[in-house]
KEMI-396834 format. One record per residue (C-alpha): residue number from 1; x negated, y negated, z negated. Coordinates in steps of 0.5 Angstrom, whole numbers, plus 500, padded with zeros to 3 digits. Each point is the difference from the previous one (the first is absolute). Layout:
KEMI-396834
<r pos="NUM" X="X" Y="Y" Z="Z"/>
...
END
This chain:
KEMI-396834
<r pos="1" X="493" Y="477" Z="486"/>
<r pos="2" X="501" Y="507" Z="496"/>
<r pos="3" X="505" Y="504" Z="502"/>
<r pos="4" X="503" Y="507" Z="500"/>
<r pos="5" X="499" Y="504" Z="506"/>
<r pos="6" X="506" Y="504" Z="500"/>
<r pos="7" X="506" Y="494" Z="498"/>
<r pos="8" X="496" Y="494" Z="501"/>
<r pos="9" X="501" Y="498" Z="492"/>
<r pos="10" X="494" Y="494" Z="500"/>
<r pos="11" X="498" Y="501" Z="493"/>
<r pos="12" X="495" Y="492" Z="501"/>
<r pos="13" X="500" Y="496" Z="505"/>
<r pos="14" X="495" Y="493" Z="502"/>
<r pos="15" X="503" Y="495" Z="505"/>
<r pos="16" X="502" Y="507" Z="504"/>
<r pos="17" X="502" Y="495" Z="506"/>
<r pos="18" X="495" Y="496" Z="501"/>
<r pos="19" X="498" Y="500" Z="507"/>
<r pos="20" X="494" Y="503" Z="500"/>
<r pos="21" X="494" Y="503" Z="504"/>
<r pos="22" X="500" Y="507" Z="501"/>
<r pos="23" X="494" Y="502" Z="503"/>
<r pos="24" X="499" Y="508" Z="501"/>
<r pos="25" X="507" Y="501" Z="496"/>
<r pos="26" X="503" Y="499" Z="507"/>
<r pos="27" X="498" Y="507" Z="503"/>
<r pos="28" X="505" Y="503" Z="495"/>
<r pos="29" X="506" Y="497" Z="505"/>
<r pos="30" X="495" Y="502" Z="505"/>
<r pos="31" X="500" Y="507" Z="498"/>
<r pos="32" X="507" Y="499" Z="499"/>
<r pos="33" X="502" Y="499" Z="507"/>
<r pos="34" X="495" Y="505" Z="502"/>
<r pos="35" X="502" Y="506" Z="497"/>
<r pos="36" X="508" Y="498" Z="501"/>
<r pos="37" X="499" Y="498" Z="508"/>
<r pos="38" X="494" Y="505" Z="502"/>
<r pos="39" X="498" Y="507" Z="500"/>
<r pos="40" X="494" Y="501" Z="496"/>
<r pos="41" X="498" Y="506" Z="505"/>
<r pos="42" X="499" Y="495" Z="506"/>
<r pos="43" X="494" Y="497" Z="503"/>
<r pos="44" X="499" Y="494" Z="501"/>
<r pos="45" X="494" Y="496" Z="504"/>
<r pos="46" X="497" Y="495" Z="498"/>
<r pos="47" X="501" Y="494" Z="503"/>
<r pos="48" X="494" Y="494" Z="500"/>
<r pos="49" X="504" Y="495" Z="496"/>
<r pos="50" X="500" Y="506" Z="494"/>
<r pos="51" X="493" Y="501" Z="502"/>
<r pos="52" X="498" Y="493" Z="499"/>
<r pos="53" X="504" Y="498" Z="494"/>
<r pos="54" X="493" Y="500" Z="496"/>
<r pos="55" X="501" Y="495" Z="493"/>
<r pos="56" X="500" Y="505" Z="494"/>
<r pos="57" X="501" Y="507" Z="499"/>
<r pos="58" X="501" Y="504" Z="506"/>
<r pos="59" X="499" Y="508" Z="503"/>
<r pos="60" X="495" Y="496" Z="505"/>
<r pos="61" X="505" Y="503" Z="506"/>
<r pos="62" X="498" Y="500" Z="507"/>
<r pos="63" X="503" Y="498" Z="507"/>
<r pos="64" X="503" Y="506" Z="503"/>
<r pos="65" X="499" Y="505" Z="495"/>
<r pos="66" X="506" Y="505" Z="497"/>
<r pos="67" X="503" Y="501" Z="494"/>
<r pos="68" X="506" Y="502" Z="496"/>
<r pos="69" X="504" Y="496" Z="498"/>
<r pos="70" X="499" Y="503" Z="492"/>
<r pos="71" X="493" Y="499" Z="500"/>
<r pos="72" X="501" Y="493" Z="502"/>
<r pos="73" X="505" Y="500" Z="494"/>
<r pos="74" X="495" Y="502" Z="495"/>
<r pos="75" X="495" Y="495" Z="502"/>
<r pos="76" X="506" Y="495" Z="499"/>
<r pos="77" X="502" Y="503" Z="493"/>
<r pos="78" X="493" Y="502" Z="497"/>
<r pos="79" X="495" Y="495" Z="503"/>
<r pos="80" X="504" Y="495" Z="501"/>
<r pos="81" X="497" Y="499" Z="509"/>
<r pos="82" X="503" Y="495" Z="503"/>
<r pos="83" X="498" Y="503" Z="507"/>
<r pos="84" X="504" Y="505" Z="498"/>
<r pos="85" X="506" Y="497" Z="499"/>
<r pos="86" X="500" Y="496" Z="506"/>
<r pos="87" X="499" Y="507" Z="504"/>
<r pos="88" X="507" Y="502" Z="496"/>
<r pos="89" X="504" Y="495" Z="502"/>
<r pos="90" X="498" Y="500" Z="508"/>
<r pos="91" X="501" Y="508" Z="500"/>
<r pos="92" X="506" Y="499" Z="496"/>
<r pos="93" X="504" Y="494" Z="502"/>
<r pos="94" X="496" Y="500" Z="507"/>
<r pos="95" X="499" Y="493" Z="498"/>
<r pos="96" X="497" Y="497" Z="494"/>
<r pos="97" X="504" Y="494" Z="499"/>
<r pos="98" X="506" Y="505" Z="501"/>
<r pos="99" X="499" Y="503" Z="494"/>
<r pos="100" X="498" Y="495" Z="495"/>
<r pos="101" X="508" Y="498" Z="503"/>
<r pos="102" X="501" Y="506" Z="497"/>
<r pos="103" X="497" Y="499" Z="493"/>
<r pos="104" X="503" Y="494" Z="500"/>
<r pos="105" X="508" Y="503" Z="502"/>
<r pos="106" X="498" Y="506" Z="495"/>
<r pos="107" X="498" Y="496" Z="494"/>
<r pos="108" X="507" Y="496" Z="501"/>
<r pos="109" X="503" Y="507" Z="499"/>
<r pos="110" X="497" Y="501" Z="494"/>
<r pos="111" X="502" Y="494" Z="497"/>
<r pos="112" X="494" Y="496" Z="500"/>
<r pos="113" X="500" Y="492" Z="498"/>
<r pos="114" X="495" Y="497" Z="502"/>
<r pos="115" X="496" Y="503" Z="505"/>
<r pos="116" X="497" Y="500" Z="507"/>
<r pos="117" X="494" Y="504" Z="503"/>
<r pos="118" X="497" Y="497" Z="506"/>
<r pos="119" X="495" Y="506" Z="501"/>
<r pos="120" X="499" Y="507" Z="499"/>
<r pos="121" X="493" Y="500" Z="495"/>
<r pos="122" X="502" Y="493" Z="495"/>
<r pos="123" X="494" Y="495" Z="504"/>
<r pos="124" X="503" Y="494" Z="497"/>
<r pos="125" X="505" Y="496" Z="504"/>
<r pos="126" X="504" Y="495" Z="497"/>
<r pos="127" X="507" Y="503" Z="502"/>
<r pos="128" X="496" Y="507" Z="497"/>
<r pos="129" X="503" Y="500" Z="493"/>
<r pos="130" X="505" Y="504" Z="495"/>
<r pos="131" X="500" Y="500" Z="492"/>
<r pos="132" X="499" Y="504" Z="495"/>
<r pos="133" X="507" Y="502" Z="499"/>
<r pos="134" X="501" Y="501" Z="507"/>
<r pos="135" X="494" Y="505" Z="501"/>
<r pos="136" X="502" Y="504" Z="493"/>
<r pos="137" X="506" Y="501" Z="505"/>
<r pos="138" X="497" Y="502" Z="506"/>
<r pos="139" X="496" Y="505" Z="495"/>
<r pos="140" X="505" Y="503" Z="497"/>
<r pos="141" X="503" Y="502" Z="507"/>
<r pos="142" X="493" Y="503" Z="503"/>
<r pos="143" X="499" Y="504" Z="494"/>
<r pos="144" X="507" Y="503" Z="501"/>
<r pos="145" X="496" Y="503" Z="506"/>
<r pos="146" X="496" Y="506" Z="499"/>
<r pos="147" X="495" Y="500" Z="505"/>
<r pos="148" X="498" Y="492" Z="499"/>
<r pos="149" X="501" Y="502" Z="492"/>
<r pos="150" X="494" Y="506" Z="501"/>
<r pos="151" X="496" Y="495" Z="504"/>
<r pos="152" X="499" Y="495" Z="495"/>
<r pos="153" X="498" Y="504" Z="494"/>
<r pos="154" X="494" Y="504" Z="505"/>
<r pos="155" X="494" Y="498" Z="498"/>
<r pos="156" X="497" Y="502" Z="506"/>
<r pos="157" X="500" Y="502" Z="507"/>
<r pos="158" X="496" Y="502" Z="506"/>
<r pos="159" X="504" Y="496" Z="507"/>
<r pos="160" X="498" Y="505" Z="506"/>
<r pos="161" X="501" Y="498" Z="508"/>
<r pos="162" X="502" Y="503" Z="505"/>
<r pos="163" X="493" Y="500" Z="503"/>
<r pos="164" X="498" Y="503" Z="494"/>
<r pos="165" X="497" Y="494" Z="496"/>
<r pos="166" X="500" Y="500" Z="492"/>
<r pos="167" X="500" Y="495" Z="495"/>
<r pos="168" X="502" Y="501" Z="493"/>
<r pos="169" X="503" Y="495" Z="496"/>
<r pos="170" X="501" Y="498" Z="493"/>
<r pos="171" X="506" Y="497" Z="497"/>
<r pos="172" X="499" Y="492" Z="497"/>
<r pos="173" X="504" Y="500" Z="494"/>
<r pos="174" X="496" Y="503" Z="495"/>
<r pos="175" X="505" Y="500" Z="494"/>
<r pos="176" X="501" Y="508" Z="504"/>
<r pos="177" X="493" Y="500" Z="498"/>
<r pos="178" X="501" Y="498" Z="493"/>
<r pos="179" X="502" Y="504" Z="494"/>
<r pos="180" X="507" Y="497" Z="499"/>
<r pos="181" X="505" Y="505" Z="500"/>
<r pos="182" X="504" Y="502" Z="504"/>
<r pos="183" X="498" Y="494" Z="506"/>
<r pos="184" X="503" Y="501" Z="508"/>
<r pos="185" X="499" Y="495" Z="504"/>
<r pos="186" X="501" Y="495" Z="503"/>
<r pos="187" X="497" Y="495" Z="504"/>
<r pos="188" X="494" Y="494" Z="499"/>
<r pos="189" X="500" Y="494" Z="504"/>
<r pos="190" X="494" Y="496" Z="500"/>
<r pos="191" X="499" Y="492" Z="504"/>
<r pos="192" X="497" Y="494" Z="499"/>
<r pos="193" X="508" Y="497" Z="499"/>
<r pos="194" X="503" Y="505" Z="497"/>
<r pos="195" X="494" Y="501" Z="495"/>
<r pos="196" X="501" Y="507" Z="496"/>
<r pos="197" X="506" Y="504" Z="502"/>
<r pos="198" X="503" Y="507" Z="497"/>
<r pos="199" X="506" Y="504" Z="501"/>
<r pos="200" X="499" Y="506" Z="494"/>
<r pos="201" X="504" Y="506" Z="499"/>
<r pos="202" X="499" Y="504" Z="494"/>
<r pos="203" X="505" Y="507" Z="498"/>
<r pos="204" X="501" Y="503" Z="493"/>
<r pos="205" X="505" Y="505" Z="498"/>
<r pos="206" X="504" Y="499" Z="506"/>
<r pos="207" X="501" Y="493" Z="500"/>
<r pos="208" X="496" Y="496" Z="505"/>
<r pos="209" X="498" Y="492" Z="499"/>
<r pos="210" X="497" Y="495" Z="506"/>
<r pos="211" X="496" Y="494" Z="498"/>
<r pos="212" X="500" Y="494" Z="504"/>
<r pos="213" X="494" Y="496" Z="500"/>
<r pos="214" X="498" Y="494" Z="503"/>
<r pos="215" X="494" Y="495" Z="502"/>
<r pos="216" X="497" Y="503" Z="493"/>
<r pos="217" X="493" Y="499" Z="496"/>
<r pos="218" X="500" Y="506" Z="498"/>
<r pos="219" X="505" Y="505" Z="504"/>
<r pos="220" X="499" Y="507" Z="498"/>
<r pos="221" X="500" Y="497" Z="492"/>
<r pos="222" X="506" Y="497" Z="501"/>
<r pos="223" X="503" Y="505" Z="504"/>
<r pos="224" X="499" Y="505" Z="493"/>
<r pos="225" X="502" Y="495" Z="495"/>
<r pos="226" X="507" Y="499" Z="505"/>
<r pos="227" X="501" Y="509" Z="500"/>
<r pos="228" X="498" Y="501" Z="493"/>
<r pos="229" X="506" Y="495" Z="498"/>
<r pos="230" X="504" Y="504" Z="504"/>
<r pos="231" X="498" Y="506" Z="497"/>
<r pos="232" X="499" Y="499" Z="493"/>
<r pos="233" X="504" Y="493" Z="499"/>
<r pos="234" X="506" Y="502" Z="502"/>
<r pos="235" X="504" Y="505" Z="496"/>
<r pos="236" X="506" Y="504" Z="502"/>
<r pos="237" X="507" Y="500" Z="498"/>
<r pos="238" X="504" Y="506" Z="500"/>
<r pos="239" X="505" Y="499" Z="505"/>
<r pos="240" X="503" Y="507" Z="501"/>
<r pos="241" X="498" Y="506" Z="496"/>
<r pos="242" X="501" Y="507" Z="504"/>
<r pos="243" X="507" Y="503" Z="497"/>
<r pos="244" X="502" Y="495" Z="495"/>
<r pos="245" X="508" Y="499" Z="500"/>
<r pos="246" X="503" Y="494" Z="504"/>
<r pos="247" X="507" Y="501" Z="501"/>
<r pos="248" X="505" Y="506" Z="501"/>
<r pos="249" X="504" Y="501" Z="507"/>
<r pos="250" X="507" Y="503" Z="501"/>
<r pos="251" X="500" Y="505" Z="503"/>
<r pos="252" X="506" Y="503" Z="504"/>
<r pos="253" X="504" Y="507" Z="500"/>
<r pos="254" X="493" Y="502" Z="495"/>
<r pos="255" X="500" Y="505" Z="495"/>
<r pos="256" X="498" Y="494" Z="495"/>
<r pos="257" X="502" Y="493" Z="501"/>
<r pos="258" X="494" Y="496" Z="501"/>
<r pos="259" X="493" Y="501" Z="501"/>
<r pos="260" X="494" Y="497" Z="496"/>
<r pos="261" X="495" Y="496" Z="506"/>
<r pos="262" X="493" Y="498" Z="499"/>
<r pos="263" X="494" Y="497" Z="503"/>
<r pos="264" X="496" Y="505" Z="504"/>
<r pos="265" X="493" Y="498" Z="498"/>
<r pos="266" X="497" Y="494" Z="495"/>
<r pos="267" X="499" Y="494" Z="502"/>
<r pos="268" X="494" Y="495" Z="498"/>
<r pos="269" X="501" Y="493" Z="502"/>
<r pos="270" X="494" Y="495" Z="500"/>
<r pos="271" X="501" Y="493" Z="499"/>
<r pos="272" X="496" Y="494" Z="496"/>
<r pos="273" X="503" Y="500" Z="493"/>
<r pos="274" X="503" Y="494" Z="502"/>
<r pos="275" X="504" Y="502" Z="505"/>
<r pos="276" X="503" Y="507" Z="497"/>
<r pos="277" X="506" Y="496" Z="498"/>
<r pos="278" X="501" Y="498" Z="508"/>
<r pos="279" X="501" Y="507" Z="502"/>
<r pos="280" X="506" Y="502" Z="502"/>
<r pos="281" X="504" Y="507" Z="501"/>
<r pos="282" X="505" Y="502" Z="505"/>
<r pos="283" X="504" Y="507" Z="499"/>
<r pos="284" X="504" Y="503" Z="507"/>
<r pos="285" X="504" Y="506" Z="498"/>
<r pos="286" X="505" Y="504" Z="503"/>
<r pos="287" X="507" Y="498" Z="497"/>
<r pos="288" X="502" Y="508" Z="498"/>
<r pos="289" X="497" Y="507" Z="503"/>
<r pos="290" X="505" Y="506" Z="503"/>
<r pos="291" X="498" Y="506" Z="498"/>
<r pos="292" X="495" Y="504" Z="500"/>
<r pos="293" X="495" Y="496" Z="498"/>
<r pos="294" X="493" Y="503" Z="500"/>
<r pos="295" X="494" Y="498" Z="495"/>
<r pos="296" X="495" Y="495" Z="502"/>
<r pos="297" X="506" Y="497" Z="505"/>
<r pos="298" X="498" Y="494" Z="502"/>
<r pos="299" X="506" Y="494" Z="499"/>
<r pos="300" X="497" Y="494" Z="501"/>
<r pos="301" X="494" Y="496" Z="498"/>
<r pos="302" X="497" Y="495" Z="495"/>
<r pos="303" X="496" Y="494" Z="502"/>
<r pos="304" X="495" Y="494" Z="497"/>
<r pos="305" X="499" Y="493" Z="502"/>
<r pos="306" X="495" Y="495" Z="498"/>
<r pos="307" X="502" Y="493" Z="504"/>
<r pos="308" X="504" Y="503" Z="505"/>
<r pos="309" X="493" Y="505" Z="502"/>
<r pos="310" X="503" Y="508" Z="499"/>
<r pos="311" X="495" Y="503" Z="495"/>
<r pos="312" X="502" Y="507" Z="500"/>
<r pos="313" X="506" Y="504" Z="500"/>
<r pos="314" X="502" Y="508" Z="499"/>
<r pos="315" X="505" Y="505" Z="501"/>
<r pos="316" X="505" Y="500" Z="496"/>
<r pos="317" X="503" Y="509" Z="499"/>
<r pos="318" X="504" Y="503" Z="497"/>
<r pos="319" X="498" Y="503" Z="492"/>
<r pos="320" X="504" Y="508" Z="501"/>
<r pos="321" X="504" Y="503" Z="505"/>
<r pos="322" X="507" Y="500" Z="500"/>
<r pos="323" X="504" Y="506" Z="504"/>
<r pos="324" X="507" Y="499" Z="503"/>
<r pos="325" X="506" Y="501" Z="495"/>
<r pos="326" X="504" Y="507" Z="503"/>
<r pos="327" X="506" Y="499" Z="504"/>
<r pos="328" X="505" Y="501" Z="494"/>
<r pos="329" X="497" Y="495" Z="496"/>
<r pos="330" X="499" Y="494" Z="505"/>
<r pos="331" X="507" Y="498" Z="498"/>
<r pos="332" X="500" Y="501" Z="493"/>
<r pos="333" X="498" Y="494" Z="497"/>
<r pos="334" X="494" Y="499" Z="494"/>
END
């Protein structure tokens, strides 16, 4: 799946909803949870299930220690720790189980299809599964959050404890490594079932892409070849240009009858070549103004869809300011 992180516009998709393993892709969800559910100040004490979840990745946590629950976060984000995660959901939720009841009740709210999570890290389960589409989902969503956002585009991190123990971690998803503009994320998943996995992010000119890739041979290549698409493959459609004439308002009781009102920016909308016939605008203004009306009022807005998925949309404000006629000429006619 490719898709704009700020509308959701898939710009190319291959079985997006095929049930698939989703390995480390899981901890999104788990962060997800986390950051809405916890305080990232609290400590947490690990517990021996957290501490002897040893397959993978982990931060090597110990019975008894304490630690906050933003260190254990970032051990989740950027080293992908299964341990890590465990010690989340029993500090968060007080019972592990619970919170992956939680990642599931949050994935149904976030309009997810086919996805169900049996655990907090991605071990691979058979009732363990979500798709390509639904991840792209769940991603865009996280994205949103600027604490999970700035995790994932760190390429280090030093984890400290309170006894004062201190680890330093690197990030497993080397495209943040790599000279390919404008990369920000996300998140790499690795298991014998689910093959290579990568939830990649990328930025330019404000204007941000995920890429979903899915039990790949080559991961970090496909992930490129999906962001360059989107960057250099897909053109813009000039939707809107800032001041340009849309319509005239009637103004009542004004110095002048009506007023000019125009978009109050420009507009690029980006859509494949074969879809810019598809978009659709919608115009909401106002039937008529009273005076005074003050220059750059706004008196309504201007939507655009794709397949029902709103695009963008933009003020619509008045061109001019019109002054309200005297007294003695509001009975005159024009």
């Amino acid at each position: 799946m490719l898709i704009d992180a700020q509308t959701g516009q898939v710009y190319m998709a291959k079985n997006p909803f095929w049930p698939m393993h989703p390995a480390s892709l899981t901890k999104i969800m788990t962060a997800v949870v986390a950051l809405e559910a916890g305080s990232l100040q609290s400590i947490a004490t690990v517990s021996e299930r957290a501490a002897h979840t040893s397959d993978g990745s982990i931060i090597d946590l110990h019975p008894g220690e304490r630690i906050r629950l933003g260190e254990l976060l970032e051990a989740a984000l950027i080293m992908s720790a299964n341990d890590a995660t465990v010690a989340i959901a029993e500090h968060v939720a007080g019972n592990h189980d619970l919170f992956v009841q939680w990642m599931n009740l949050k994935a149904k709210l976030l309009g997810t299809r086919r996805t169900h999570f049996v655990n907090t890290n991605g071990y691979t389960h058979p009732n363990h599964y979500s798709t390509a589409y639904d991840l792209a989902l769940i991603t865009q969503y996280a994205l949103h959050n600027p604490r999970f956002a700035a995790l994932v585009r760190r390429r280090e991190a030093e984890i400290v404890w309170e006894g004062g123990r201190r680890e330093v971690i690197s990030n497993t998803n080397r495209l943040l490594y790599s000279d390919f503009e404008g990369i920000d994320g996300v998140k790499t998943g690795t298991t014998a079932a689910a093959g290579q996995c990568l939830i990649a992010s990328a930025t330019r000119d404000g204007r941000r892409l995920i890429a979903v890739v899915l039990n790949s041979d080559a991961r970090y290549r496909d992930a490129m070849a999906l962001l360059r698409y989107g960057f250099e493959g897909i053109r813009p459609v000039l939707g809107s240009e800032r001041g340009s004439f849309l319509t005239r308002l009637v103004v009542q009781g004004g110095e002048r009858p009506d007023v000019v009102v125009v978009p109050a920016r420009t507009v690029k909308l980006y859509v494949p070549d074969e879809k810019r016939g598809d978009i659709q605008k919608e115009v909401r203004l106002a039937w008529s103004l009273e005076a005074p009306v003050q220059a750059g009022q706004t008196v309504g807005e201007m939507i655009f869809f794709l397949e029902g998925r709103e695009l963008a949309r933009v003020p619509l404000i008045t061109a001019c300011a019109v002054d309200r006629r005297p007294w003695y000429r509001r009975s005159q006619m024009y």
